[in-house]
C-alpha atoms as one frame of an Amber mdcrd trajectory, in Angstrom:
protein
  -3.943 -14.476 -29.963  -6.580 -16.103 -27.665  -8.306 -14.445 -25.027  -6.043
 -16.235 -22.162  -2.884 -15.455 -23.941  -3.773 -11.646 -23.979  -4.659 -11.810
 -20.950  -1.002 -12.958 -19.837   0.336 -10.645 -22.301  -1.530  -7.892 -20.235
  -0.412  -9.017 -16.930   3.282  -9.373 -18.292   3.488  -5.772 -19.296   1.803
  -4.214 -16.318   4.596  -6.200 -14.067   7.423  -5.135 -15.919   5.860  -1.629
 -16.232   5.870  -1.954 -12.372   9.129  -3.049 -12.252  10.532  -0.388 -14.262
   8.452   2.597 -13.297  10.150   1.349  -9.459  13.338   1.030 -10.665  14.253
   4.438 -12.347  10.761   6.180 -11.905   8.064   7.069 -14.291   9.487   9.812
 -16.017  12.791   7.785 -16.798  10.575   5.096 -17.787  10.793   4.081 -21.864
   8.011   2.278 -23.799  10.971   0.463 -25.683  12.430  -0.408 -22.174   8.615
  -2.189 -21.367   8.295  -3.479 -24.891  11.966  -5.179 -24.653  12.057  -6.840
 -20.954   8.271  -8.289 -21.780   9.133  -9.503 -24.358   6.666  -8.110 -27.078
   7.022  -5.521 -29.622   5.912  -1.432 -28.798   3.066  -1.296 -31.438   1.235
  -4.256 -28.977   1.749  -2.202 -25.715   0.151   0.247 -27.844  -3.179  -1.596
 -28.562  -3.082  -2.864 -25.065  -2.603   0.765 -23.521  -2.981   4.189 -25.225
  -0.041   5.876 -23.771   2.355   5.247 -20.741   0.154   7.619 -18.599  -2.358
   4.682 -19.419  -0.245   1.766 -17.981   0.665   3.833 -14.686  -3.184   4.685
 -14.443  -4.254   1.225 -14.681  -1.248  -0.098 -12.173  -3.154   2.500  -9.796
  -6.505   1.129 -10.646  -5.705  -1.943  -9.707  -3.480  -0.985  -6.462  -6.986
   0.632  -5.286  -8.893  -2.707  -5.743  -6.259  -4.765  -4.148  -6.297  -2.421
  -1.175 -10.212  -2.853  -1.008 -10.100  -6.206  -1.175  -7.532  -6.913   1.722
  -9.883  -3.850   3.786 -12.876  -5.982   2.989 -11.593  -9.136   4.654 -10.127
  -6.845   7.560 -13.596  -5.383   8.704 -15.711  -8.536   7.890 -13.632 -10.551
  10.239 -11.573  -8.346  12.200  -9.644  -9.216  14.899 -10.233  -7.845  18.675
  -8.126  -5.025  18.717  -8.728  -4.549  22.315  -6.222  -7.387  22.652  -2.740
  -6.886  21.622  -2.696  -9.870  19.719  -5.818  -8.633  18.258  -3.680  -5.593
  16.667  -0.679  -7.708  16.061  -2.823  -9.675  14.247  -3.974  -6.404  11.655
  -0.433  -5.052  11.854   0.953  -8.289   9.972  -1.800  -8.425   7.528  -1.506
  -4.906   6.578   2.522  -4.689   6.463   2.769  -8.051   4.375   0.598  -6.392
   2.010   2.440  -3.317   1.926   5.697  -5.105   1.456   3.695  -7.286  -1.683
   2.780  -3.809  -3.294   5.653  -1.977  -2.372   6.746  -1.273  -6.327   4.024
   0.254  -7.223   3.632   2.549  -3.974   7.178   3.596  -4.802   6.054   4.363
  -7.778   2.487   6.009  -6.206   4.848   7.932  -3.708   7.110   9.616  -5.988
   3.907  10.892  -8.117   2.386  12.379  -5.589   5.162  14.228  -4.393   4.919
  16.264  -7.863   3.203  19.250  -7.884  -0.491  18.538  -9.247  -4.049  19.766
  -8.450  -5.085  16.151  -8.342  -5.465  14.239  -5.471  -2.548  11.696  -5.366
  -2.801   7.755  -5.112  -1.269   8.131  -2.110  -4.152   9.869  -0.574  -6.677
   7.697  -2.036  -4.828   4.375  -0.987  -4.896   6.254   2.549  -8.681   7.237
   2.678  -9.350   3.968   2.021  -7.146   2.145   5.140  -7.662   5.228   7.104
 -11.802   4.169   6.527 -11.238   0.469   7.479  -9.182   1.081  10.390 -11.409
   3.691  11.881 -14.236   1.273  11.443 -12.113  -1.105  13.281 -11.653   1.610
  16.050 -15.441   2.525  16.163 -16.391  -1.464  16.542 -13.828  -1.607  19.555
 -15.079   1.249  21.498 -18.613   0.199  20.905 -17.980  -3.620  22.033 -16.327
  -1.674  25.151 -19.055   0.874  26.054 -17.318   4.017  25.033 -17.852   6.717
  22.928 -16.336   6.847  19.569 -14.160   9.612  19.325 -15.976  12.788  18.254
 -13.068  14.535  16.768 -12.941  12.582  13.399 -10.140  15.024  11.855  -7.680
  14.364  14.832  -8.208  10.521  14.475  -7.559  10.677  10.480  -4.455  12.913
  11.042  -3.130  10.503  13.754  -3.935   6.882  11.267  -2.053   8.694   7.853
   0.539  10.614   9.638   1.803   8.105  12.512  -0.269   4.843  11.019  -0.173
   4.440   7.087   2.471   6.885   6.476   5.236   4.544   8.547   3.984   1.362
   7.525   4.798   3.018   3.813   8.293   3.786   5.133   9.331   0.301   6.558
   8.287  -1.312   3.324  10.174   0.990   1.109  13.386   0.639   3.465  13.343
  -2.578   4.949  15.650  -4.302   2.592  17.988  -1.518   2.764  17.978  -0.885
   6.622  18.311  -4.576   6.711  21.893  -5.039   5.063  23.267  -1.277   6.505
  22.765  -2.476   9.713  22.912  -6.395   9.525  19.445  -7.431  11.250  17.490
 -10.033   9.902  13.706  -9.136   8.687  12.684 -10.974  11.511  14.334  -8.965
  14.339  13.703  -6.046  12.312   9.888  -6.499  12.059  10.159  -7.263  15.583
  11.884  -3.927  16.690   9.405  -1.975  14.213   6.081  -3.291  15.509   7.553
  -2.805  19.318   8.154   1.066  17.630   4.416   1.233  15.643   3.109   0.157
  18.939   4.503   2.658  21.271   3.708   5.701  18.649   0.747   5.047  17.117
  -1.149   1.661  18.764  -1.130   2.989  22.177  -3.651   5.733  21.623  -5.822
   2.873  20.472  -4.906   0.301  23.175  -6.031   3.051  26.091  -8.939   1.848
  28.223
């Protein structure tokens, strides 16, 4: 096998992994069940990944990147988030990448909801939005002539607990909420950023 062809091989079991681990969890999650739906036989997931600890691991890894990536382009050309188009703008970006990864946050959810002396994904995923957006903040106050806040704890509880946290929600339920209730994702998106903005934007949007 060429170097290309391993390298789709690779890709092809980390997506199904994904898939799976979303669909009945990690735990429930079989080897055999990966090996079968990508199409290749156990012993190569083995020489590809030690163990299935492995796979999730490197389905976080690369989560992480992803999420520093999109963060990079955020803060090198962010939008004025003193206008409301500004934050519409970052809302979209951020919740269409959400919705992109939302298997494998499932996935990064339900882990860290298990008791562990590790600091979850979910919290590392955070820390790193919660960093962007606050630079985001700092660079609007500062273009405005105010003060950044000085109470950095009560800004990082109010981005993961009424900013990340939701935006975590609505991609996890959207599909769902969509057919209980008949709206299109549209009108949904719609009625959610009208919600996002009343909670958690207009702290920021304050002059």
């Amino acid at each position: 096998m060429n170097k290309r062809d391993a390298e789709e091989t690779k890709t092809r079991i980390l997506s199904v992994a994904e898939e799976i681990f979303s669909e009945v969890g990690f735990d429930g999650a079989r080897v055999d069940d990966i090996a079968k739906k990508a199409c290749v036989n156990k012993a190569l997931i083995y020489y590809y990944f030690k163990s299935k600890e492995e796979i999730l691991d490197t389905l976080f890894t690369s989560l992480v990147e992803d999420v520093k990536g999109i963060l990079i382009k955020s803060v090198e050309g962010y939008p004025d988030i003193r206008r409301e188009d500004g934050y519409r703008e970052l809302f979209d970006a951020y919740i269409n990448f959400i919705i992109k990864k939302r298997k494998i946050i499932k996935v990064a959810i339900a882990e860290s909801a298990k008791s562990s002396s590790n600091i979850s994904i979910v919290m590392k995923v955070g820390n790193l939005i919660i960093d962007a957006e606050i630079e985001n903040i700092r660079k609007a106050y500062e273009t405005k002539g105010l003060n950044f806040p000085a109470d950095k704890q009560e800004l990082l509880v109010t981005e993961f607990f009424t900013g990340l946290m939701p935006l975590f929600s609505y991609a996890l339920y959207k599909d769902e909420w969509e057919r209980f209730y008949n709206i299109s994702e549209e009108e949904l998106r719609e009625k959610f950023y009208q919600s996002f903005k009343k909670v958690h934007l207009a702290a920021h949007l304050v002059t």
